[in-house]
N, C-alpha and C positions, 0 to 999 in steps of 0.2 A: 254358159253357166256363170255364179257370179260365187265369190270366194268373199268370206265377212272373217272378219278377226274378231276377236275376242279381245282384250286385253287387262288384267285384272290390273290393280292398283300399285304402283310401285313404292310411293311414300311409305313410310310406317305406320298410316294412319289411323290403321286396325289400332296400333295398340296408344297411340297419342288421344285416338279419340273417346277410348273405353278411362284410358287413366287421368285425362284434364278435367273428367268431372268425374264425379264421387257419384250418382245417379243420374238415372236414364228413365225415362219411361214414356211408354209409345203403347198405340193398340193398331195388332194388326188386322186389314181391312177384312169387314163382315161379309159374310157368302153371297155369291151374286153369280150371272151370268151375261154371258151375250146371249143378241139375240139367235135363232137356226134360219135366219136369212143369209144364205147363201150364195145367192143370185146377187148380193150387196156387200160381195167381198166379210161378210160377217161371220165368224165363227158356227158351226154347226155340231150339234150332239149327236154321239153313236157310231156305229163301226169300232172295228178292229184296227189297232196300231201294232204294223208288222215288224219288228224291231228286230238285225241280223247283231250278233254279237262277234267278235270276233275268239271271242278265247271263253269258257265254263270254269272263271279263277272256284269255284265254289264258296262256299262259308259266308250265307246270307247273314247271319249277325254282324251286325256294326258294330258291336261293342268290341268283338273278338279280334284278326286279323285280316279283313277281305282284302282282295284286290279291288282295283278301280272299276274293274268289271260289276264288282259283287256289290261296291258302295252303291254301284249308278242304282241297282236296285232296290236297295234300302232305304236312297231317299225317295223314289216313290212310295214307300208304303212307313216308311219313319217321319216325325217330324223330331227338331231340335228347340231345345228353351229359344235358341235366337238363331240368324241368321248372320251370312256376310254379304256385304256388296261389292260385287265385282269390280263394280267401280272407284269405289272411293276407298274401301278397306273397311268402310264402316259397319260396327255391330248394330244389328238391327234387331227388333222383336220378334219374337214369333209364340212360343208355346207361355214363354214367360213374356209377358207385358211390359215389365219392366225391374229395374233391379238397381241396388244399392249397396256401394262396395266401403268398405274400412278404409281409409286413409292408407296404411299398411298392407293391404290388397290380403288379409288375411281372413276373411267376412265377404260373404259375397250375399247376399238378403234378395230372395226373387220373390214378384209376385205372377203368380202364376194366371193363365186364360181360365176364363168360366166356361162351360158348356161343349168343353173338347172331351170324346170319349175315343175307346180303341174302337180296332170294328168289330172286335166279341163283345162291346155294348157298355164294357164296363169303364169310369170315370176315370178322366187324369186329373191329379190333385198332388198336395204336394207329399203322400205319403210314397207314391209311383217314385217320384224324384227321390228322395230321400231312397227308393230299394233300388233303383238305377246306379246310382252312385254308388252304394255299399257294393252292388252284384261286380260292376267294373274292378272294383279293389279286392276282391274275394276269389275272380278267378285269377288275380294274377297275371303270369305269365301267358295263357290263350289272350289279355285283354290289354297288351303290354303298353299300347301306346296309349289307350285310356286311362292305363295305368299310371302311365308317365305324367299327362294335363291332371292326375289325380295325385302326386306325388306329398308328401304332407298333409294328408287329408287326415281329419280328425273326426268329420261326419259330419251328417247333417240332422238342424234340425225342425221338428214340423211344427212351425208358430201357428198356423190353423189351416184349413183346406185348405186356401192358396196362397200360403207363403210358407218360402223355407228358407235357410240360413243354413247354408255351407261354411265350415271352419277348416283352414289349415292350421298348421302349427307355425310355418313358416312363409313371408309374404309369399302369393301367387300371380306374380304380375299377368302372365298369360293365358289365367281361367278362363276368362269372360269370353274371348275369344274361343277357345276348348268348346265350348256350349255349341259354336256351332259346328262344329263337327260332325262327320257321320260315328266317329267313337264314343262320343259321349249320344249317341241316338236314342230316344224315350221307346223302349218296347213296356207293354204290360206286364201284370204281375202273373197273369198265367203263364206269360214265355220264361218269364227271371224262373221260376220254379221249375222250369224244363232244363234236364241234364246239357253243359253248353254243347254236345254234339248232337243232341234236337234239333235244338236253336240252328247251328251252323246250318245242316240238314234241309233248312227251308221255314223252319215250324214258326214262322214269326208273325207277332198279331202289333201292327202298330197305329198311330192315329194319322197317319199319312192319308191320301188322296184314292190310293189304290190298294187291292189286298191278295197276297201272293195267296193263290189257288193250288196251282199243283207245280211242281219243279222233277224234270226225268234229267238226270244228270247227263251232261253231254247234249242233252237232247234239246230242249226247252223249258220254258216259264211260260206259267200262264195268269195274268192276273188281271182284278176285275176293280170295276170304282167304284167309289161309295158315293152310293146318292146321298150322303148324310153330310159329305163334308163340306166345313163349312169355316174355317182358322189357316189360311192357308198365309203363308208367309208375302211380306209384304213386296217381296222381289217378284212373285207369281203376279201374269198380267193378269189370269184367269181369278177371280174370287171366290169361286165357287168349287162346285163338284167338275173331275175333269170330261174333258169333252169326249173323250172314246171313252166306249163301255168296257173296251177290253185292250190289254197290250199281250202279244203275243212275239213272245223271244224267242228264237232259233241261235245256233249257235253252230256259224260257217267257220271253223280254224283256220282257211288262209284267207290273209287280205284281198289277194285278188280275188278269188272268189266270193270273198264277201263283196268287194267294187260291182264284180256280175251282176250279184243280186239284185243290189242296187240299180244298175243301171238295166235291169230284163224286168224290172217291173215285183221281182218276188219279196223284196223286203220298201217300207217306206224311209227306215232310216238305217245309217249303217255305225258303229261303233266297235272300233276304233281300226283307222285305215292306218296303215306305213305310207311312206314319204313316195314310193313307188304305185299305190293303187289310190294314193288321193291322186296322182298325177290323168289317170285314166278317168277317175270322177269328172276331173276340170274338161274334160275332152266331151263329159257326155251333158242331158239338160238336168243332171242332178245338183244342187247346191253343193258346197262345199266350206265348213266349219273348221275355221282355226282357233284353235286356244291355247294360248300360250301360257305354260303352267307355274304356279307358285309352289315352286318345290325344292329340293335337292338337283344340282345338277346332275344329271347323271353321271355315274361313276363306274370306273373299277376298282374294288376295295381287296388290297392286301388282306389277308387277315394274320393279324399282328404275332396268335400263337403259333402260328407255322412257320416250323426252322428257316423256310428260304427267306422269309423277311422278317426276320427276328431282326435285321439292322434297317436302323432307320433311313441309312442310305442306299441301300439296298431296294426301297419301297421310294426316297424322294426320284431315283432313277429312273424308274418306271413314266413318270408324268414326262420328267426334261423329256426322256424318249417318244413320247406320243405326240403325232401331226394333227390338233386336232382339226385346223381346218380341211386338211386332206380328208378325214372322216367325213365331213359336214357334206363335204363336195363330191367324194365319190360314191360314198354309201346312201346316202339321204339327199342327194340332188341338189344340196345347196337349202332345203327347205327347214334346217332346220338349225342354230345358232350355235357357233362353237362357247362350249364353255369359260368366262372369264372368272370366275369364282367358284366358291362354293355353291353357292345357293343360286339360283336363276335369276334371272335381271326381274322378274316378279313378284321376285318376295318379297315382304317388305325391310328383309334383315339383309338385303344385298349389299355385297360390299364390292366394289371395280378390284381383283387382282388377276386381272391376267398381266401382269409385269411379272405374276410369280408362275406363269402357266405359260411359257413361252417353251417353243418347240429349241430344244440343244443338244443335241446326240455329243456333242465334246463334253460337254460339261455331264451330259450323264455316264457318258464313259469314264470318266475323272472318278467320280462318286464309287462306279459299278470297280474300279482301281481299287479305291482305298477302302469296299468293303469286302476285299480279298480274293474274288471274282477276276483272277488275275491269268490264269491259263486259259488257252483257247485253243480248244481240237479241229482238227481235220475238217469238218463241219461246219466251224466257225462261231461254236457253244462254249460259251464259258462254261469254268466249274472253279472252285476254289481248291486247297492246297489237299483238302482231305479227298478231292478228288468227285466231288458233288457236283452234279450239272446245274448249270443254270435254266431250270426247265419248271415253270410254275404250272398249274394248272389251273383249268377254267371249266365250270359247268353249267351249261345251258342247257333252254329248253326249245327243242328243235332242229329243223335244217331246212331248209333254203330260206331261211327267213335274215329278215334287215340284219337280228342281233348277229347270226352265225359271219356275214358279211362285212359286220363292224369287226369282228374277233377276229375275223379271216387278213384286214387290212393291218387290224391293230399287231397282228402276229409277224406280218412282213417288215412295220416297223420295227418294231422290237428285235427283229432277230438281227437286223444291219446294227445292234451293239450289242449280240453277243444272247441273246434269251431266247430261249425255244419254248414260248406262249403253246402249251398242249390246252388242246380243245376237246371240251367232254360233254357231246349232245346227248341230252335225256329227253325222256319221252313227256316225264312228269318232273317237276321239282320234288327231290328226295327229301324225306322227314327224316334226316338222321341227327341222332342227340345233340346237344349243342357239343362243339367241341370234337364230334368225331366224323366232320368233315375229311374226305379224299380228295379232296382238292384244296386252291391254294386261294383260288382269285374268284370276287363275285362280281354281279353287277343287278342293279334293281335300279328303282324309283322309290322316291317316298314324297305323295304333295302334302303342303301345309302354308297357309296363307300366314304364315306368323314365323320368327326365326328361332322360336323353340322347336322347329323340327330339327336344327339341330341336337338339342336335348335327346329329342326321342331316335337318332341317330349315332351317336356317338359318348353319348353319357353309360359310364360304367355302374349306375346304378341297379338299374332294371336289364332284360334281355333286350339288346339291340343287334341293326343290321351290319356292325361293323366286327360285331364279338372282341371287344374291349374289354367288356366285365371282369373277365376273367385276369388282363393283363391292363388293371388302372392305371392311369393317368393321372395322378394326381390333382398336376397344375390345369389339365383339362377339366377335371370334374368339376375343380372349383368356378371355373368362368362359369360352365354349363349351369352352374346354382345358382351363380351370379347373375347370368340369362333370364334365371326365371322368378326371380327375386326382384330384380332392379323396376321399377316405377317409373321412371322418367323417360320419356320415348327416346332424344336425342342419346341420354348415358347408357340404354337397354342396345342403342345402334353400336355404340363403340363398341358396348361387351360383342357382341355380333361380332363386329371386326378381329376383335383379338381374341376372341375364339375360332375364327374361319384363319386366320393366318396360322396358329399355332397346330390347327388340323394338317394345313400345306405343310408347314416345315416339321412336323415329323412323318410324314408321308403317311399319313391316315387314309388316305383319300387320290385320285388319280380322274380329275373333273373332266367328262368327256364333251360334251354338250347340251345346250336348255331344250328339252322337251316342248313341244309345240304338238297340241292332240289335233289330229286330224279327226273328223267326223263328218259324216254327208247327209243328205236326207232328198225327197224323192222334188221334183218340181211345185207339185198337187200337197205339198204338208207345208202348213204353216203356224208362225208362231214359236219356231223353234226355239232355244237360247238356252243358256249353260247355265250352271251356280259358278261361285269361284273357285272349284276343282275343277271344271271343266265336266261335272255329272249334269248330261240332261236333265232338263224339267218337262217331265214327260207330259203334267198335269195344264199345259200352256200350248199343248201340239192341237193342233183340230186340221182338217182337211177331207 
């Protein structure tokens, strides 16, 4: 079998090439096809594309908070004002043609595609846009990281069918980019007027390539193409309408199981493997898809209101104490890159600090000293004087899976200085209010091709995954506004910097390793390739 990498753009280009000019404008390529000669290596129409999923994150709206699972589906049936290229970083066309920004980045002026409709038949223009945008800001909190690329939004507004004018109050250096997101995703105005747990539910009508039919939770999707489409994004090799009539999702919960499918003939492609059943993949004649992610590295995040790391030394202990290449190597086969910063070697707001992520049990023991953490039982668990164990807690979803294996090592480390990392496997991720968390320690993912994911991470503004809000930051927040204000690509990188160091040195954050998505697909399917999340494009597969 043969293993292809992915690699998105590491420069900052996304945001150097949106801000060195003031407009853009492009049109993306009109609907076409190949031919259904077959016999000539050429793309063919029809059939079914059998698609295994590895996890039912739920909550099909893109606007809302989906998992990666949930985006991969939205952008088959959503499309976006613009695109990214995985390659270059660069913003491209797509719904909006083209567009015109304020010196100030406080004006964003799009002109909109002619003759793109949903598939309930009714037109996009720029009033759609305009109730897109208001619906992101209206719900809030469900729409939080929309909310965030929408932060000083003032509104928009409708200069004729297809043109609309976005106003912040204050610059927004990282809109343009925002656009392509699956959060800022264009649904119709039938879905915007659907209560948002509808919407989540499945009920979504977008101008995408494909149209969700039915969803059995746990169970499957099932969705169908539109002969009509015909605006597909300039990244799509396909022009036209996609080549299966139908994509049919299943949803295998264990990877290896899911690898089976794959490799017994029952699914054609499989998403998303662990580092342990892509390794089975490589053994069989199924391809195998790396993509190395532009995101957050993965972490373990303290959270900041819970008494056991109310000190901020208490929380930088935690990283000195963690091996991350021993993770990389023992848990994940080497396949996947230990964390040297914040942000993945991907991003484009990467900064090189593993000088500050270097493995030191002396030095974390020093820290785990001076932040009172000074007795130690029978056991070899610290507690401090009031006689409190050093015993954090951690909630996951699952068991025998990679994560519970990461915790299981990361638990061994930590306790040779003195921490007794408790593990809390759930079946589902609990919905419990903010703030009235039973546990102590998380860990997630969040991708974003731009270094305003740290914003939507760490900024006390709006709800985020670190639950800071509550316990601001002052000198943080300000960088984070500075993030997203600054204009100049090079001075937008320092902010970066000195926002990702000052995350390290009050131990915000505990960087474990970059994310690399494994994903396979059958010998017989071709045409595969990712956006720059790493979301299939499912509208490009034929076989």
């Amino acid at each position: 079998m043969a293993l292809r990498r992915y690699r998105p753009a590491v420069a900052a280009l996304a945001t150097a090439a949106v801000l060195a000019l003031s407009a853009c404008s492009g049109t993306a390529g009109e609907g076409g096809g190949a031919s259904d000669d077959s016999a000539a290596g050429e793309p063919t129409y029809g059939g079914t594309l059998r698609v295994g999923f590895s996890d039912d994150t739920g909550n099909y709206d893109p606007q809302q908070r989906p998992q990666l699972h949930a985006r991969t589906i939205s952008r088959q049936i959503t499309d976006t004002l613009t695109d990214q290229d995985p390659e270059t970083g660069e913003i491209l066309p797509w719904l909006a043609t083209g567009w015109e920004i304020s010196e100030d980045t406080r004006e964003f002026t799009f002109t909109l595609r002619d003759g793109v409709t949903f598939s309930d038949g009714t037109p996009f223009d720029a009033e759609v846009v305009k109730a897109n945008l208001d619906r992101v800001v209206a719900i809030g909190p469900l729409a939080y990281i929309g909310a965030g690329y929408l932060r000083n939004y003032v509104g928009s507004e409708v200069l004729d069918e297809h043109t609309v004018k976005v106003t912040f109050s204050e610059p927004n250096a990282q809109f343009l980019q925002a656009t392509a997101t699956q959060s800022l995703g264009i649904l119709s105005l039938g879905t915007l007027a659907l209560d948002p747990a509808e919407v989540a539910a499945g009920n979504v009508v977008g101008t995408g390539p494909y149209v969700l039919d039915a969803y059995v939770p746990d169970q499957s999707i099932t969705l169908s193409v539109r002969e009509d489409y015909a605006w597909p994004s300039p990244l799509y090799e396909n022009q036209g309408r996609g080549y299966y009539d139908s994509i049919e999702v299943s949803f295998v919960p264990e990877a290896t199981t899911l690898a089976g499918a794959l490799s017994s003939g029952q699914v054609d492609v499989a998403y998303v493997l662990d580092a342990a059943s892509a390794a089975s993949v490589e053994a069989s004649d199924a391809e195998l898809v790396a993509t190395p992610m532009p995101a957050i590295s993965i972490p373990i995040v303290p959270f900041v209101y819970r008494e056991v790391f109310s000190d901020e030394r208490t929380r930088r202990a935690l990283s000195l104490a963690t091996d991350r290449q021993a993770i990389v190597d023992t848990v994940f086969q080497g396949r996947y890159e230990p964390a040297t910063g914040v942000l993945t070697t991907t991003n484009p707001g990467y900064v090189d600090l593993s000088e500050e992520l270097q493995h030191d049990p002396d030095a974390a023991a020093e820290l785990l000293d001076e932040a009172g953490w000074t007795e130690v039982g029978d056991d070899g668990i610290r507690s401090n004087a009031a006689g409190e164990r050093l015993a954090p807690s951690i909630e996951y979803i699952g068991t025998g899976t990679s994560t519970e294996a990461l915790l299981q090592l990361l638990q061994q480390q930590w306790r040779e200085l003195g921490i007794d990392l408790v593990l809390k496997p759930v079946a589902e991720a609990s919905e419990d209010p903010l703030h009235a968390h039973t546990y102590d320690l998380s860990t997630w993912s969040q991708t974003r091709a731009d270094p305003d994911v740290l914003r939507t991470v760490y900024s006390s503004f709006y709800e985020n995954q670190s639950f800071l809000f509550d316990n601001a930051d002052p000198e943080l927040d300000a960088l984070l506004g500075t993030l997203q204000t600054t204009t100049d690509a090079a001075a937008r990188l320092e902010v970066s910097e000195q926002v990702q160091r000052l995350i390290l040195e009050r131990g915000y954050t505990v960087p474990l390793y970059d994310l690399t998505q494994y994903t396979a697909h059958a010998a017989g399917v071709s045409g595969y390739h990712t956006d720059i999340e790493g979301k299939p494009l499912l509208v490009d597969v034929w076989g």
